[in-house]
Predicted model as a PDB file, atoms N, CA, C, CB and O in Angstrom, pLDDT in the B-factor column:
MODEL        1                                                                  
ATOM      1  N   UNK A   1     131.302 172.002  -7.925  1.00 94.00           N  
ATOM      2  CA  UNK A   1     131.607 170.612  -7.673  1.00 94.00           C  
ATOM      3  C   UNK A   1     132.276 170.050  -8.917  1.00 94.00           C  
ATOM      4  CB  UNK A   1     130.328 169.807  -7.299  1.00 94.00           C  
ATOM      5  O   UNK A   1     132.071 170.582 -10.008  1.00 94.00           O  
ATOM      6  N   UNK A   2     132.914 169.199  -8.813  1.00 96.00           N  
ATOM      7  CA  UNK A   2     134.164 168.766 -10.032  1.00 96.00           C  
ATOM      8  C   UNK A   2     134.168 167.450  -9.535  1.00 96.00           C  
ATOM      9  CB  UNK A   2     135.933 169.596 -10.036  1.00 96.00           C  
ATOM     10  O   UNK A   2     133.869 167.142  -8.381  1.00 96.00           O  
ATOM     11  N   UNK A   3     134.596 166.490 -10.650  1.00 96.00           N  
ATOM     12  CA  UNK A   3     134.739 165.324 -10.480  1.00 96.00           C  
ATOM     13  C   UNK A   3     136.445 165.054 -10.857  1.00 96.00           C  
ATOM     14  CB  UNK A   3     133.615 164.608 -11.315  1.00 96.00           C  
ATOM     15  O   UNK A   3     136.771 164.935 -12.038  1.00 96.00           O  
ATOM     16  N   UNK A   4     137.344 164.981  -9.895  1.00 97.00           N  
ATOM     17  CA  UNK A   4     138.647 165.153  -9.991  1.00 97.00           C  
ATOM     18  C   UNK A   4     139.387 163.282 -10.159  1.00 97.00           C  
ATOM     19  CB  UNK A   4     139.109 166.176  -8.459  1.00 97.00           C  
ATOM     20  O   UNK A   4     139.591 162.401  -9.324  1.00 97.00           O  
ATOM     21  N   UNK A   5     139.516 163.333 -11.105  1.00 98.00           N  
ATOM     22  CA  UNK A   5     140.357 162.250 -11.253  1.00 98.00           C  
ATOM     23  C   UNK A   5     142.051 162.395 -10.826  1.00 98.00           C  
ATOM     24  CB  UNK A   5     140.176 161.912 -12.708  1.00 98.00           C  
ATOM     25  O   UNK A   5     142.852 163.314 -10.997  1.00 98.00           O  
ATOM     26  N   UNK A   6     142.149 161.356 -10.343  1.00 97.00           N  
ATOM     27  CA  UNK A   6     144.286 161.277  -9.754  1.00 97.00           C  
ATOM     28  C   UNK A   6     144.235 159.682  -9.853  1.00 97.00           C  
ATOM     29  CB  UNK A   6     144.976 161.989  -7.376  1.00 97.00           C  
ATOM     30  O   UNK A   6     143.348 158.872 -10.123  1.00 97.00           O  
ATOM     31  N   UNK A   7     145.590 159.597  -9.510  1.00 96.00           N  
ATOM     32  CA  UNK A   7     146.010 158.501 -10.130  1.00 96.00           C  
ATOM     33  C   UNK A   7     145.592 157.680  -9.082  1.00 96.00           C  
ATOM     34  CB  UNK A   7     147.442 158.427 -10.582  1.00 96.00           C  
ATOM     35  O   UNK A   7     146.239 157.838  -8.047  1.00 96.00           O  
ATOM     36  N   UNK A   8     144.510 156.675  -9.038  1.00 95.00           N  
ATOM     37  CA  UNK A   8     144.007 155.672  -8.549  1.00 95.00           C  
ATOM     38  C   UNK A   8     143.031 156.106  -7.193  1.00 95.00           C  
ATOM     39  CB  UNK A   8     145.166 154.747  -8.307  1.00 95.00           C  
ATOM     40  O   UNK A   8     142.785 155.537  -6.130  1.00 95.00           O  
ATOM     41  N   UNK A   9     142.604 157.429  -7.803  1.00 94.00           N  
ATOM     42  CA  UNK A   9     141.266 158.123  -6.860  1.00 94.00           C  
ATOM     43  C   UNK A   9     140.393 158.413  -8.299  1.00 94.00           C  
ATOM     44  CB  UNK A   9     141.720 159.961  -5.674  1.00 94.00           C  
ATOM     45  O   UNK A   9     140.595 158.180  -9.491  1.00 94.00           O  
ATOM     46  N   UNK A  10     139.219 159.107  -7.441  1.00 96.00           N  
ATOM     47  CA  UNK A  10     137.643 159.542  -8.864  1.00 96.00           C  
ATOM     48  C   UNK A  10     136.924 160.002  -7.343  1.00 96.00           C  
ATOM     49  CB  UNK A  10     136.369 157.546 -10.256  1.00 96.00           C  
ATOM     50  O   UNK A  10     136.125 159.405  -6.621  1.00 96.00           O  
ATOM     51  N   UNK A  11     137.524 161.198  -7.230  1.00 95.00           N  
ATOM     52  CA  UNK A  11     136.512 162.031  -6.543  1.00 95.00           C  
ATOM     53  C   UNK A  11     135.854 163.043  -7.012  1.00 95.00           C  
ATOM     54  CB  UNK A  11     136.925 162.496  -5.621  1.00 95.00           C  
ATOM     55  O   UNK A  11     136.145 163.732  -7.990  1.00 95.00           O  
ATOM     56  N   UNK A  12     134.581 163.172  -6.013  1.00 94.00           N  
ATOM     57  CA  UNK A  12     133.974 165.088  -6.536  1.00 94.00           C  
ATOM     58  C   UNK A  12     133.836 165.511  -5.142  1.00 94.00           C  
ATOM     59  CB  UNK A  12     132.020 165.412  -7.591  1.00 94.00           C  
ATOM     60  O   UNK A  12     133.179 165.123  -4.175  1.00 94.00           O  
ATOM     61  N   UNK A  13     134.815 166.587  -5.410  1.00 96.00           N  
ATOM     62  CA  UNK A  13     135.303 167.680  -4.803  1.00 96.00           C  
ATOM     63  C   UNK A  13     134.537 168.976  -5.243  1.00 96.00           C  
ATOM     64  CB  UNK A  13     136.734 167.746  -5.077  1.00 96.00           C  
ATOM     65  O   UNK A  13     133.907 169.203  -6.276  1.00 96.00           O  
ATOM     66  N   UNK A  14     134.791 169.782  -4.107  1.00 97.00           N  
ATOM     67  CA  UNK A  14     134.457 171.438  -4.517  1.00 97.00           C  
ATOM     68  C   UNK A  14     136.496 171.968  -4.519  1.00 97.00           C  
ATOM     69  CB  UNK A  14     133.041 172.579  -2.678  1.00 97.00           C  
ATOM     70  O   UNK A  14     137.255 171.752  -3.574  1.00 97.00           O  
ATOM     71  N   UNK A  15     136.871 172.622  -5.795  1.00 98.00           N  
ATOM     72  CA  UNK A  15     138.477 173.042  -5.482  1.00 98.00           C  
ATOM     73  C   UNK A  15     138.588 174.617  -5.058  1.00 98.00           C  
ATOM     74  CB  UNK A  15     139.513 172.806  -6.982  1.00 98.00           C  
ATOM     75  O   UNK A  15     137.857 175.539  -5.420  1.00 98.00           O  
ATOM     76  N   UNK A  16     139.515 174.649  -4.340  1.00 98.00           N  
ATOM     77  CA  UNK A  16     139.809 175.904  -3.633  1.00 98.00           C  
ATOM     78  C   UNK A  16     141.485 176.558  -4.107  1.00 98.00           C  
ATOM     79  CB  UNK A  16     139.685 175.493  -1.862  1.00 98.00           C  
ATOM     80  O   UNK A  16     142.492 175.856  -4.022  1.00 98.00           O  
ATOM     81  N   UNK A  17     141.500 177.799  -4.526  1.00 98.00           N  
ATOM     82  CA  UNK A  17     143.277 177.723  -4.383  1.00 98.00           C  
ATOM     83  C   UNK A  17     143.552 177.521  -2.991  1.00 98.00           C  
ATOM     84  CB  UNK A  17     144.183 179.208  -4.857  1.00 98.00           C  
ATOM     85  O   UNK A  17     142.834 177.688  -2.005  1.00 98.00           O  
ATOM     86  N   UNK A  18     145.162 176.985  -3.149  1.00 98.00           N  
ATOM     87  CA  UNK A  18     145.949 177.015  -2.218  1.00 98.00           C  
ATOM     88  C   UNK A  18     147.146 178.334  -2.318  1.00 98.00           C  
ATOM     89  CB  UNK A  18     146.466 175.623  -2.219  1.00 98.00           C  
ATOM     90  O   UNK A  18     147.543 178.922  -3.324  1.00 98.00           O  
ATOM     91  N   UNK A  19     147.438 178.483  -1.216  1.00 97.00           N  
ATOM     92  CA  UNK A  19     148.748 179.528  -0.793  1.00 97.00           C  
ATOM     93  C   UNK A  19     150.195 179.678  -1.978  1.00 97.00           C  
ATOM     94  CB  UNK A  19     149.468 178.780   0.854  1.00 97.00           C  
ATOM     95  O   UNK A  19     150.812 180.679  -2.341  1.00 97.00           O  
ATOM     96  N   UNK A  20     150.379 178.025  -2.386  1.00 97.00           N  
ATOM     97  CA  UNK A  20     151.046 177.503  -3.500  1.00 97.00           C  
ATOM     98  C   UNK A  20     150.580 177.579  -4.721  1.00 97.00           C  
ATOM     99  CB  UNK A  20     151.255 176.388  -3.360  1.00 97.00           C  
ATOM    100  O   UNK A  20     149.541 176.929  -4.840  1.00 97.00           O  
ATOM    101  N   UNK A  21     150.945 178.143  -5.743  1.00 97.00           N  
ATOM    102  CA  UNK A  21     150.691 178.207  -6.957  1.00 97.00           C  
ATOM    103  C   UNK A  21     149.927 177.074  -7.723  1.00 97.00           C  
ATOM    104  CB  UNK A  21     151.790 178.428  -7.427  1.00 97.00           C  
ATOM    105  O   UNK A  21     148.828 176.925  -8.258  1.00 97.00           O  
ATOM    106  N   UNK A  22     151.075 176.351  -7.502  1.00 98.00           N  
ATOM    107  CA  UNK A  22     150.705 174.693  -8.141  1.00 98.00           C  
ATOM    108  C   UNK A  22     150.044 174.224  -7.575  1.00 98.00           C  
ATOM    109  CB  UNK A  22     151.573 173.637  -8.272  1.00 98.00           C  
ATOM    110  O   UNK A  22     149.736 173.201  -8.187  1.00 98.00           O  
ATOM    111  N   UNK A  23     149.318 174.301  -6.311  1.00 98.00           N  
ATOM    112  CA  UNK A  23     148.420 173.519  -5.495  1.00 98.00           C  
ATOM    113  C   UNK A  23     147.200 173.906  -5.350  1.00 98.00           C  
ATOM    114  CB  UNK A  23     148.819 173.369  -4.353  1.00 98.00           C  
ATOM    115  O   UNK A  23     146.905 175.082  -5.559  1.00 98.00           O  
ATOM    116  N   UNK A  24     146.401 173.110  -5.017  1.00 98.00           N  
ATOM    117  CA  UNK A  24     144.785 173.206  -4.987  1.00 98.00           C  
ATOM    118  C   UNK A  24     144.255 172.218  -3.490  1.00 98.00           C  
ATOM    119  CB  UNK A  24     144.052 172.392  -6.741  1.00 98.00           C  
ATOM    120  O   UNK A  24     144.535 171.086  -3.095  1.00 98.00           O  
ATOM    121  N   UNK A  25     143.628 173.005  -3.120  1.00 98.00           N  
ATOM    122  CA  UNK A  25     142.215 172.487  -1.902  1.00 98.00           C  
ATOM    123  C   UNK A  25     141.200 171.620  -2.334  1.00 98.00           C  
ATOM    124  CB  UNK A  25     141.216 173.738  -1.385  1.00 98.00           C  
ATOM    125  O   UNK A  25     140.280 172.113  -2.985  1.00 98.00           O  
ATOM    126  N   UNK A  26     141.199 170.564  -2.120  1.00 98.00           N  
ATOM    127  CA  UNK A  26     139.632 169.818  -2.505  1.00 98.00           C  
ATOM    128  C   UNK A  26     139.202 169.946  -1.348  1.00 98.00           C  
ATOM    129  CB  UNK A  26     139.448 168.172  -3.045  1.00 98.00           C  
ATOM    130  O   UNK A  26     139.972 170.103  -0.400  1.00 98.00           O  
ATOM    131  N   UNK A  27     137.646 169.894  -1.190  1.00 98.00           N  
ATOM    132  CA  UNK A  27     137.282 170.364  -0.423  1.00 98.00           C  
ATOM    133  C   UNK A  27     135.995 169.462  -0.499  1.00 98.00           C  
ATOM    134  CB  UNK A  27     137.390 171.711  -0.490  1.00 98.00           C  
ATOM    135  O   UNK A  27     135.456 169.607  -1.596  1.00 98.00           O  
ATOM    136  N   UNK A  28     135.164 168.355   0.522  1.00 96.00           N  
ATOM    137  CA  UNK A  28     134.432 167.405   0.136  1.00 96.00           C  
ATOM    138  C   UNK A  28     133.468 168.489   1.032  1.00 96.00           C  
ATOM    139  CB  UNK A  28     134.790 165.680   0.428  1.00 96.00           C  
ATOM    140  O   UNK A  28     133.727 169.231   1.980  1.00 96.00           O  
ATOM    141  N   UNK A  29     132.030 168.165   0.137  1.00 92.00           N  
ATOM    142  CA  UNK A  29     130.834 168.753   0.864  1.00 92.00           C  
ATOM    143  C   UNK A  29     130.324 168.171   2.317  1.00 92.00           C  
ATOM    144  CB  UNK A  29     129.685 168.604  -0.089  1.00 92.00           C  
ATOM    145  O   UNK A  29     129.620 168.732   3.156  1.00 92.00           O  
ATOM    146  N   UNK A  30     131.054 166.547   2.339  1.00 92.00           N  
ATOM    147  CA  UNK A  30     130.515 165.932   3.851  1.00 92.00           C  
ATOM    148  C   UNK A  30     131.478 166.466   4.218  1.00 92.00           C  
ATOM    149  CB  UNK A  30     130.291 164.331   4.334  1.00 92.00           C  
ATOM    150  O   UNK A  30     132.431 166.529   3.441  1.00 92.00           O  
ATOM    151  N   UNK A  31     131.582 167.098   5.664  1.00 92.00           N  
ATOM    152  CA  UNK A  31     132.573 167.873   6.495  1.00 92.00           C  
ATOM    153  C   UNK A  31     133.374 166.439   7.300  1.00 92.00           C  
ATOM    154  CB  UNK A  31     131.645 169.165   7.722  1.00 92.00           C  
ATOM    155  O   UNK A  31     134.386 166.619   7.977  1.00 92.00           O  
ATOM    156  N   UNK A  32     132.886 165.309   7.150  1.00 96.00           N  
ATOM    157  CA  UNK A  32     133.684 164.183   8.140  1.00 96.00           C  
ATOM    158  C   UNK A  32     134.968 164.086   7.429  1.00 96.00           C  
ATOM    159  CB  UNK A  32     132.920 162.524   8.290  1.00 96.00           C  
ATOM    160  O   UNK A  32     135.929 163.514   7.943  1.00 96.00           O  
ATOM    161  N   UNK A  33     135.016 164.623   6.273  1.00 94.00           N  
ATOM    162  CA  UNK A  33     136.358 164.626   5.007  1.00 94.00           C  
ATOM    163  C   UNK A  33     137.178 165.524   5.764  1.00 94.00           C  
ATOM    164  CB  UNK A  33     136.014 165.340   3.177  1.00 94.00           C  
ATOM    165  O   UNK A  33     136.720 166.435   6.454  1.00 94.00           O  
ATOM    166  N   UNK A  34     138.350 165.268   5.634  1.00 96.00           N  
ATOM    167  CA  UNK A  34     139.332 166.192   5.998  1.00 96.00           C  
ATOM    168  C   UNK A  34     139.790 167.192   4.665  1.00 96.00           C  
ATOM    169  CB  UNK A  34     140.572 165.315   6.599  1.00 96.00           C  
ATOM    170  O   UNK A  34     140.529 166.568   3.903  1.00 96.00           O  
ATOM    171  N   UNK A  35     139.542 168.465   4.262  1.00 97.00           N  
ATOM    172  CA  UNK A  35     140.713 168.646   3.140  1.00 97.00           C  
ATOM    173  C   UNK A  35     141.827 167.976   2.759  1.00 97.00           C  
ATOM    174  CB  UNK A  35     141.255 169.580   3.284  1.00 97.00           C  
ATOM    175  O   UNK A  35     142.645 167.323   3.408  1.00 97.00           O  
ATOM    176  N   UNK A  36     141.697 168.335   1.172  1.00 96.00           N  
ATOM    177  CA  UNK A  36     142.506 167.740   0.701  1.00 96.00           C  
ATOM    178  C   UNK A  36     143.854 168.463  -0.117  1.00 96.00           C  
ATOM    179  CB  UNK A  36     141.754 166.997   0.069  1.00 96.00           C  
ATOM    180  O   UNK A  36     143.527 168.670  -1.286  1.00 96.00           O  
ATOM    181  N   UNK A  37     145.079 168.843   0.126  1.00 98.00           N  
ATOM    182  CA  UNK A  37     145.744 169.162  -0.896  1.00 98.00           C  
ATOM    183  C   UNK A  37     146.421 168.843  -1.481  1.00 98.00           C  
ATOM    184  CB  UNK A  37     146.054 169.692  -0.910  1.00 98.00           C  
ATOM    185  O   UNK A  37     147.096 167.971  -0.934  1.00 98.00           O  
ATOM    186  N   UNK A  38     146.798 169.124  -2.744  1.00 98.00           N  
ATOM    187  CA  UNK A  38     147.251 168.328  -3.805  1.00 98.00           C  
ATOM    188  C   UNK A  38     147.925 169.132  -4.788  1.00 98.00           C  
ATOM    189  CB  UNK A  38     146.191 167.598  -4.401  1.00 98.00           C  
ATOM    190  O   UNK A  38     147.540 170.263  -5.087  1.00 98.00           O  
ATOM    191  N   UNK A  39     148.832 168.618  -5.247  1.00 98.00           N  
ATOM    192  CA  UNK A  39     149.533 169.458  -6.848  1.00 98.00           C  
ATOM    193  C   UNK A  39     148.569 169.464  -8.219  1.00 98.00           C  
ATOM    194  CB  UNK A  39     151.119 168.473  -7.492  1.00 98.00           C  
ATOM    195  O   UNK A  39     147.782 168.665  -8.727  1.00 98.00           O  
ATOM    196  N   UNK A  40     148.883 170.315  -8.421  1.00 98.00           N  
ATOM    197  CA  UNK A  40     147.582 170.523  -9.918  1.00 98.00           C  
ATOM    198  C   UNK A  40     148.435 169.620 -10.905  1.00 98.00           C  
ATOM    199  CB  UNK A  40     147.289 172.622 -10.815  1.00 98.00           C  
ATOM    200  O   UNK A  40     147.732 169.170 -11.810  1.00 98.00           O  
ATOM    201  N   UNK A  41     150.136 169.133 -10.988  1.00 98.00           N  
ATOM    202  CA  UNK A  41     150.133 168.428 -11.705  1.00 98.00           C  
ATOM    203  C   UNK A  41     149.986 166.770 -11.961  1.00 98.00           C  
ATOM    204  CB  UNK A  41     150.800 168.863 -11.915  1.00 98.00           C  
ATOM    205  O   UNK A  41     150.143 165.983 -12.895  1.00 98.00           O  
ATOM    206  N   UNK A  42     149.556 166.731 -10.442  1.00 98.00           N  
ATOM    207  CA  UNK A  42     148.795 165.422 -10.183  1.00 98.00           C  
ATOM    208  C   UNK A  42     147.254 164.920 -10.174  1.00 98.00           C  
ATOM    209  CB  UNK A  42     149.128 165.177  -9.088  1.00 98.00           C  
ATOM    210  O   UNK A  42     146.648 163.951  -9.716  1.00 98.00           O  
ATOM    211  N   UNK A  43     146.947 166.041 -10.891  1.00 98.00           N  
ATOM    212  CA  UNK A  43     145.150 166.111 -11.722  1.00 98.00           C  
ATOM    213  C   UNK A  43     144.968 165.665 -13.087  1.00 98.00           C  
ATOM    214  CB  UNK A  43     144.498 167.735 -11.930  1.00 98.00           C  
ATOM    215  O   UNK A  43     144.839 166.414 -14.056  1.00 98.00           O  
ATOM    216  N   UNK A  44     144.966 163.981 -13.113  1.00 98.00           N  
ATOM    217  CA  UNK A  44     144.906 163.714 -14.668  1.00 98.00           C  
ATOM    218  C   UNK A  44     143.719 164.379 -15.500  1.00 98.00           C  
ATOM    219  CB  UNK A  44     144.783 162.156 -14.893  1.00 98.00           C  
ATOM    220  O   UNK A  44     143.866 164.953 -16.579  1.00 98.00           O  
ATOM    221  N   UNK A  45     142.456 164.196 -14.782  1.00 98.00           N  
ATOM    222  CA  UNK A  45     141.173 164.828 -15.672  1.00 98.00           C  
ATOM    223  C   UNK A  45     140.588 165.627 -14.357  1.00 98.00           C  
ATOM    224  CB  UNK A  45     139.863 163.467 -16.506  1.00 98.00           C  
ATOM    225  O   UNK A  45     141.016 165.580 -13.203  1.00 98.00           O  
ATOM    226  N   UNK A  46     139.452 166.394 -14.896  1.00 97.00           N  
ATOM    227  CA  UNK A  46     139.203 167.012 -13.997  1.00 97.00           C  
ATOM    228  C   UNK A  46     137.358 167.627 -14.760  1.00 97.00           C  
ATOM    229  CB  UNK A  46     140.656 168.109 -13.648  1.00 97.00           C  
ATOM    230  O   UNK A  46     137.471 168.353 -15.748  1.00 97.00           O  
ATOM    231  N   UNK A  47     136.362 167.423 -14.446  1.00 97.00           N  
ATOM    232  CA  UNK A  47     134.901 167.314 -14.775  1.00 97.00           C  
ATOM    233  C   UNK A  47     134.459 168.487 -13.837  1.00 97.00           C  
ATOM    234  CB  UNK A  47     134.145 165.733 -14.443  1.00 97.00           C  
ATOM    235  O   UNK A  47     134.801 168.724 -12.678  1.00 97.00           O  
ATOM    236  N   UNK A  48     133.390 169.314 -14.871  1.00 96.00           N  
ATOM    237  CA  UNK A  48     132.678 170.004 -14.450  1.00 96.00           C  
ATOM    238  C   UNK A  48     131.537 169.176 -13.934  1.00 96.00           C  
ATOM    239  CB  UNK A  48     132.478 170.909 -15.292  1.00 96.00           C  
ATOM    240  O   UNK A  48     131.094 168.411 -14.791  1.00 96.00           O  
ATOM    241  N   UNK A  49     130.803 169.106 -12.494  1.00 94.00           N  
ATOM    242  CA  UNK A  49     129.490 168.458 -12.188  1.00 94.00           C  
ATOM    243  C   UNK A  49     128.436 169.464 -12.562  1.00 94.00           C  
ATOM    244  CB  UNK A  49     129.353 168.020 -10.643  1.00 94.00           C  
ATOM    245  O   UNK A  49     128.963 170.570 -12.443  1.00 94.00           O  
ATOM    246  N   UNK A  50     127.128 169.595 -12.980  1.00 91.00           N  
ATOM    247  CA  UNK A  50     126.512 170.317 -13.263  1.00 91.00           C  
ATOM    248  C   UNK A  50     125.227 170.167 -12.619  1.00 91.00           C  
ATOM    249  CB  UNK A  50     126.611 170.366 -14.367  1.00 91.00           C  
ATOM    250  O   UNK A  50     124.587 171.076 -12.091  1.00 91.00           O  
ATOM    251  N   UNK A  51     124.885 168.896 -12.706  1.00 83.00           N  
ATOM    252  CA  UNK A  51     123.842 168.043 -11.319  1.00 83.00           C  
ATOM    253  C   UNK A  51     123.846 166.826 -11.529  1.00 83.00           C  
ATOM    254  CB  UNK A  51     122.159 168.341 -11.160  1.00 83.00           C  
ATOM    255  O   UNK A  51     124.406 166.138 -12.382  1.00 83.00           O  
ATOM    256  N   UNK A  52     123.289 166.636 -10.827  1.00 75.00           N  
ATOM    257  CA  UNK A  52     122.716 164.982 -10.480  1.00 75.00           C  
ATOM    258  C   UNK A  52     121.665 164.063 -10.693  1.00 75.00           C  
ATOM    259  CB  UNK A  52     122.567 164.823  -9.462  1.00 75.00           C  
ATOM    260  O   UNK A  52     120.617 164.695 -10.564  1.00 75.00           O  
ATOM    261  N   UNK A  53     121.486 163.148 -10.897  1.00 78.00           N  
ATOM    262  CA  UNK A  53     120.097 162.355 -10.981  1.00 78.00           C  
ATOM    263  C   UNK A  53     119.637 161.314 -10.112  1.00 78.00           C  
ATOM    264  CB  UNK A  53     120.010 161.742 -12.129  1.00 78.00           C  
ATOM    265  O   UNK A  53     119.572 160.208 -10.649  1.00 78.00           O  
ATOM    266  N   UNK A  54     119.251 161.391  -8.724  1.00 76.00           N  
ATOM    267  CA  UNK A  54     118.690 160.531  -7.850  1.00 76.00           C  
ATOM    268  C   UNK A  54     117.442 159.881  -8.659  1.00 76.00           C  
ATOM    269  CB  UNK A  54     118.311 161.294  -6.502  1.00 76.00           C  
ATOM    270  O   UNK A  54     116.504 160.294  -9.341  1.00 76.00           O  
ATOM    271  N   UNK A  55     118.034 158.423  -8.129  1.00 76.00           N  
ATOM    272  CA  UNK A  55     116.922 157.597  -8.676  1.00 76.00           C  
ATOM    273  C   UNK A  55     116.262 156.919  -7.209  1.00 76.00           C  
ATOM    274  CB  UNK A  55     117.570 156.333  -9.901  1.00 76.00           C  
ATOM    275  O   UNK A  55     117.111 156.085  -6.892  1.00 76.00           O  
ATOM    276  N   UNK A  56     115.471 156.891  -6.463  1.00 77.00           N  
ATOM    277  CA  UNK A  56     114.873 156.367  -5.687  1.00 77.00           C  
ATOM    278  C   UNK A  56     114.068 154.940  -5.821  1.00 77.00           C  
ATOM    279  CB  UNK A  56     114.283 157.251  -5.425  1.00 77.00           C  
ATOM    280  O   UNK A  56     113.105 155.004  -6.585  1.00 77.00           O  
ATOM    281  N   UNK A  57     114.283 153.764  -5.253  1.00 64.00           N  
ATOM    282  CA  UNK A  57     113.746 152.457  -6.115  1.00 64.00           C  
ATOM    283  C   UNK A  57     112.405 152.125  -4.339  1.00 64.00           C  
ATOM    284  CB  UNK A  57     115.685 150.663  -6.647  1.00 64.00           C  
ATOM    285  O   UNK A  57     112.466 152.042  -3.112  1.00 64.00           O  
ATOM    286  N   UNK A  58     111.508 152.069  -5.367  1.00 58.00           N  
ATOM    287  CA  UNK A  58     110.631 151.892  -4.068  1.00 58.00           C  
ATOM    288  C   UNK A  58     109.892 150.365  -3.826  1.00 58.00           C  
ATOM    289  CB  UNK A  58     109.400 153.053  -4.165  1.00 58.00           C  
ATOM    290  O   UNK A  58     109.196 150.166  -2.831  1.00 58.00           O  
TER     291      UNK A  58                                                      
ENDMDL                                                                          
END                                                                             
C-alpha cells in the first residue's frame, strides 16, 4: 500500500506495473474503485504505508 501523491489527488493505492513502461496500475483495496492508470511521470511523491492506527472514540 503506498500513499501516491499527483497533482491535486493524495491517494493510497496498492501499484501494479502496467504493459507500458512509464505507466503504473493503482489499484484501490475497496473494489467499488475502478483501476487506475497513470504515467509514473505524473507521481510527484509517492509513500511507503507500513500500517495504520485506528482510533475508535466511544
Amino acid at each position: 500500500m503506498y500513499l501516491v501523491v499527483l497533482d491535486g489527488y493524495r491517494v493510497l493505492k496498492y501499484i501494479f506495473p502496467h504493459a507500458d513502461p512509464k505507466k503504473v496500475v493503482l489499484v484501490s483495496q475497496n473494489k467499488t474503485y475502478p483501476d487506475w492508470e497513470v504515467n509514473k511521470e505524473d507521481i510527484l511523491h509517492l509513500f511507503l504505508v507500513k500500517g495504520y492506527w485506528n482510533q475508535t472514540a466511544n
